[in-house]
C-alpha positions in Angstrom: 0.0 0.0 0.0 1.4 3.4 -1.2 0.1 5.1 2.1 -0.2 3.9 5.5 -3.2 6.3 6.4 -5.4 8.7 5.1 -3.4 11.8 6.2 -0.1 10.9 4.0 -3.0 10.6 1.3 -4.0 13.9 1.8 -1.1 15.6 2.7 -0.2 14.6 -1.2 -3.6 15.5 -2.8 -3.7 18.6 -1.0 -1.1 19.9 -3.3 -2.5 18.9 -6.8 -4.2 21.5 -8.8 -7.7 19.5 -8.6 -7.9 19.8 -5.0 -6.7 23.3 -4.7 -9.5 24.5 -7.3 -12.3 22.0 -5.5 -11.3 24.0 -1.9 -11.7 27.2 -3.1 -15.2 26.6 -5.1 -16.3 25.1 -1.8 -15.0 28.0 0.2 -16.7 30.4 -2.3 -19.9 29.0 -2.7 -20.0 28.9 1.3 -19.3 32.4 1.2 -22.1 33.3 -0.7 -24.5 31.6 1.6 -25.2 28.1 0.0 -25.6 25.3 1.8 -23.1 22.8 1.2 -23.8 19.0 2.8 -21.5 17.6 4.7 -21.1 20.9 7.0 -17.6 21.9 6.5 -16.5 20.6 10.0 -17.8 17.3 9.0 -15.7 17.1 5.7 -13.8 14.3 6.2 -15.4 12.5 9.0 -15.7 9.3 7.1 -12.0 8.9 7.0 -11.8 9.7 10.6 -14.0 6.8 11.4 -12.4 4.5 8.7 -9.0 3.3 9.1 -7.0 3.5 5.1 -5.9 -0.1 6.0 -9.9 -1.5 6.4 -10.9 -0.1 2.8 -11.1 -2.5 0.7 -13.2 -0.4 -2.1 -14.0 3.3 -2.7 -17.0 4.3 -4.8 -17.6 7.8 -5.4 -21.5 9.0 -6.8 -22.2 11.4 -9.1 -25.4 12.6 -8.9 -26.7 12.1 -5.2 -30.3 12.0 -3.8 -31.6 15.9 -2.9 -31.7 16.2 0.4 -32.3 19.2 3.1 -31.1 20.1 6.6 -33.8 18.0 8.3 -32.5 14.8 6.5 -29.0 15.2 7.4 -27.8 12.5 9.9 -24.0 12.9 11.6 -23.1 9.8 13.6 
């Protein structure tokens, strides 16, 4: 395995261009008041909770169900 936890992963992806430009959208469009899902403090909560060495499989959607505050759940 190329990484032996999530933070070396990010600490490498934090520098390419694509996550630079997806940070600052996000950090715009919070700025101008839209609600963004997960909050921003919740981010990268899944990885917290998942140990890199227990993924076995990674599957990113596209297009996600609508949902509003009232259907958000944090565990």
């Amino acid at each position: 395995m190329k990484y032996a936890n999530w933070q070396q992963l990010f600490n490498e992806q934090q520098q390419q261009g694509y996550y630079l430009e997806l940070m600052n959208f996000l950090a715009t469009e919070r700025q101008q008041g839209k609600v963004i899902y997960p909050p921003e403090n919740e981010t990268f909560a899944a990885f917290d909770l998942t140990p890199l060495k227990q993924v076995k499989v990674v599957v990113f959607a596209l297009y996600l169900p609508k949902i509003n505050s009232t259907q958000w759940v944090s565990e």
